[in-house]
C-alpha positions in Angstrom: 0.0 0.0 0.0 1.0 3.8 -0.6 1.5 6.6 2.0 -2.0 8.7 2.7 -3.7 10.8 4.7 -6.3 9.3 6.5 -9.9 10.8 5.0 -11.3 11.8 8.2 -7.6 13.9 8.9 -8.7 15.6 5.7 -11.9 16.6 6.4 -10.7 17.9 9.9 -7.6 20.2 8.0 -10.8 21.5 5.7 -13.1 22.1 8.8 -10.3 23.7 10.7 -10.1 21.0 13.6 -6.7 20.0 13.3 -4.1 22.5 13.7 -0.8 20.5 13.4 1.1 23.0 15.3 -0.4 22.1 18.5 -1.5 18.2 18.6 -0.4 15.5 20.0 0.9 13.7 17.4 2.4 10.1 18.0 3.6 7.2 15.9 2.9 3.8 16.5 5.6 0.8 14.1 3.0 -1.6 13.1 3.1 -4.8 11.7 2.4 -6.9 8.5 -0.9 -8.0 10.1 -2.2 -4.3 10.4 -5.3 -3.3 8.3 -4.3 0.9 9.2 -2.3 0.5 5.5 -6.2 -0.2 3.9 -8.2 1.4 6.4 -8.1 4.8 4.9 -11.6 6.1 6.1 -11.1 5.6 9.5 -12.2 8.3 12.6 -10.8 6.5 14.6 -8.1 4.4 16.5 -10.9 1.7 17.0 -12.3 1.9 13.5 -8.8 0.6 12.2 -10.1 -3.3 11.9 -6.6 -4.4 13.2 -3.7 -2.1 13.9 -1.1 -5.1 14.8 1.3 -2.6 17.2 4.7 -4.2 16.7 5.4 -6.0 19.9 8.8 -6.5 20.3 10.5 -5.8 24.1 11.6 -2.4 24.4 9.0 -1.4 21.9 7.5 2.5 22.7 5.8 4.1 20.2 7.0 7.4 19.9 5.5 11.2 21.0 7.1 13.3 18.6 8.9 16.6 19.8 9.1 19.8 17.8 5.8 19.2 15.7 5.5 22.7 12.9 3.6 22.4 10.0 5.0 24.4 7.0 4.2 25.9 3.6 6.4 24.6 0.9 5.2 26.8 -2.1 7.8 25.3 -4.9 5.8 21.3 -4.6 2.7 23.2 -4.2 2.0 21.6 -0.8 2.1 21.5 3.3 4.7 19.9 5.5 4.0 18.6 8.9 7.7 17.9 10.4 8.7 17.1 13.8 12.2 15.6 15.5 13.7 12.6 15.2 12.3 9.9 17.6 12.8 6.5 19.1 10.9 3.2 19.2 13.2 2.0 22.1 17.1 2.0 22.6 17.0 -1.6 23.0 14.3 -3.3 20.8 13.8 -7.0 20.2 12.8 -9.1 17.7 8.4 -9.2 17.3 6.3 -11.7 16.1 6.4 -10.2 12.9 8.3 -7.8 11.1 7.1 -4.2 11.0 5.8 -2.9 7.3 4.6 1.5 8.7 4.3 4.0 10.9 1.1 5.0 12.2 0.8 8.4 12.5 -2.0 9.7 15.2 -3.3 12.8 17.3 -3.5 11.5 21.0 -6.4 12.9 22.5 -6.7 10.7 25.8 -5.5 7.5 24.7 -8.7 5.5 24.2 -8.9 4.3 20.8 -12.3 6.1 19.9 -11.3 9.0 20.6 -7.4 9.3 19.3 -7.6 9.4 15.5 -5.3 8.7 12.8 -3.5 10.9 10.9 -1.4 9.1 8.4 0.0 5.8 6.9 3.6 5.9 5.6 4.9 2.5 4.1 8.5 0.9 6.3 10.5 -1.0 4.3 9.8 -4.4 6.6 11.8 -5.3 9.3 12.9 -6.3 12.7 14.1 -5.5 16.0 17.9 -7.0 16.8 18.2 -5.7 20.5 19.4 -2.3 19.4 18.3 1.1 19.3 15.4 1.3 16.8 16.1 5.2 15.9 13.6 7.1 13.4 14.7 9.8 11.5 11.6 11.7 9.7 11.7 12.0 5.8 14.0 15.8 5.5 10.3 16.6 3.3 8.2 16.0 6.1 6.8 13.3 8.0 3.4 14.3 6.1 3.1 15.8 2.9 -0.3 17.1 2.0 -1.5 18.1 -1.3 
């Protein structure tokens, strides 16, 4: 599956209920179980069918730091960047390999109420027992057009 915005993200940029400047915006690594690469209309955490969290020990999904949203005028589209971040500094192997990030605003943490934000494709992997260090695309972590 490709990269997207989720369709209910979209709606909330064009209603002027998501300001990417101020959420809480978290990533979870998923795995090749996950249905959040197809479930492109969902509200909501809990209307992803499966998200398949990867589950290997030292796993944390990771609250991204510095979140700005910019204007980049010569691709004709907005940016949403933020800091590098961490899935653990010590991260085993799960019970299957990771395939994309999850992208989500945390409200409260309950899955009806936390919504997603974007997909974006992981070449597939797996932990080792090292650091598992993310480093977001120098475009954007979200590229909206």
């Amino acid at each position: 599956m490709a990269d997207f915005v989720y369709t209910s993200a979209k709606a909330k940029l064009a209603k002027a209920d998501l300001d990417g400047d101020t959420v809480d915006l978290r990533s979870k690594l998923c795995m090749s179980n996950t249905t959040a690469d197809t479930d492109q209309d969902a509200a909501t955490l809990s209307g992803i069918t499966t998200i398949d969290e990867y589950d290997g020990s030292g796993y944390t999904e990771i609250d991204f730091a510095g979140v700005v949203v910019s204007q980049d005028d010569p691709n004709n589209r907005a940016e949403i960047q933020a800091n590098a971040g961490s899935y653990g500094a010590t991260v085993g192997v799960g019970t299957r390999q990771w395939v994309g990030h999850l992208y989500y605003v945390f409200i409260d943490g309950t899955p009806a109420n936390d919504y997603p934000v974007a997909w974006v494709d992981e070449t597939p992997g797996d932990g080792n027992g090292g650091a598992l260090n993310f480093t977001p695309n120098a475009e954007g972590l979200v590229q909206i057009t």
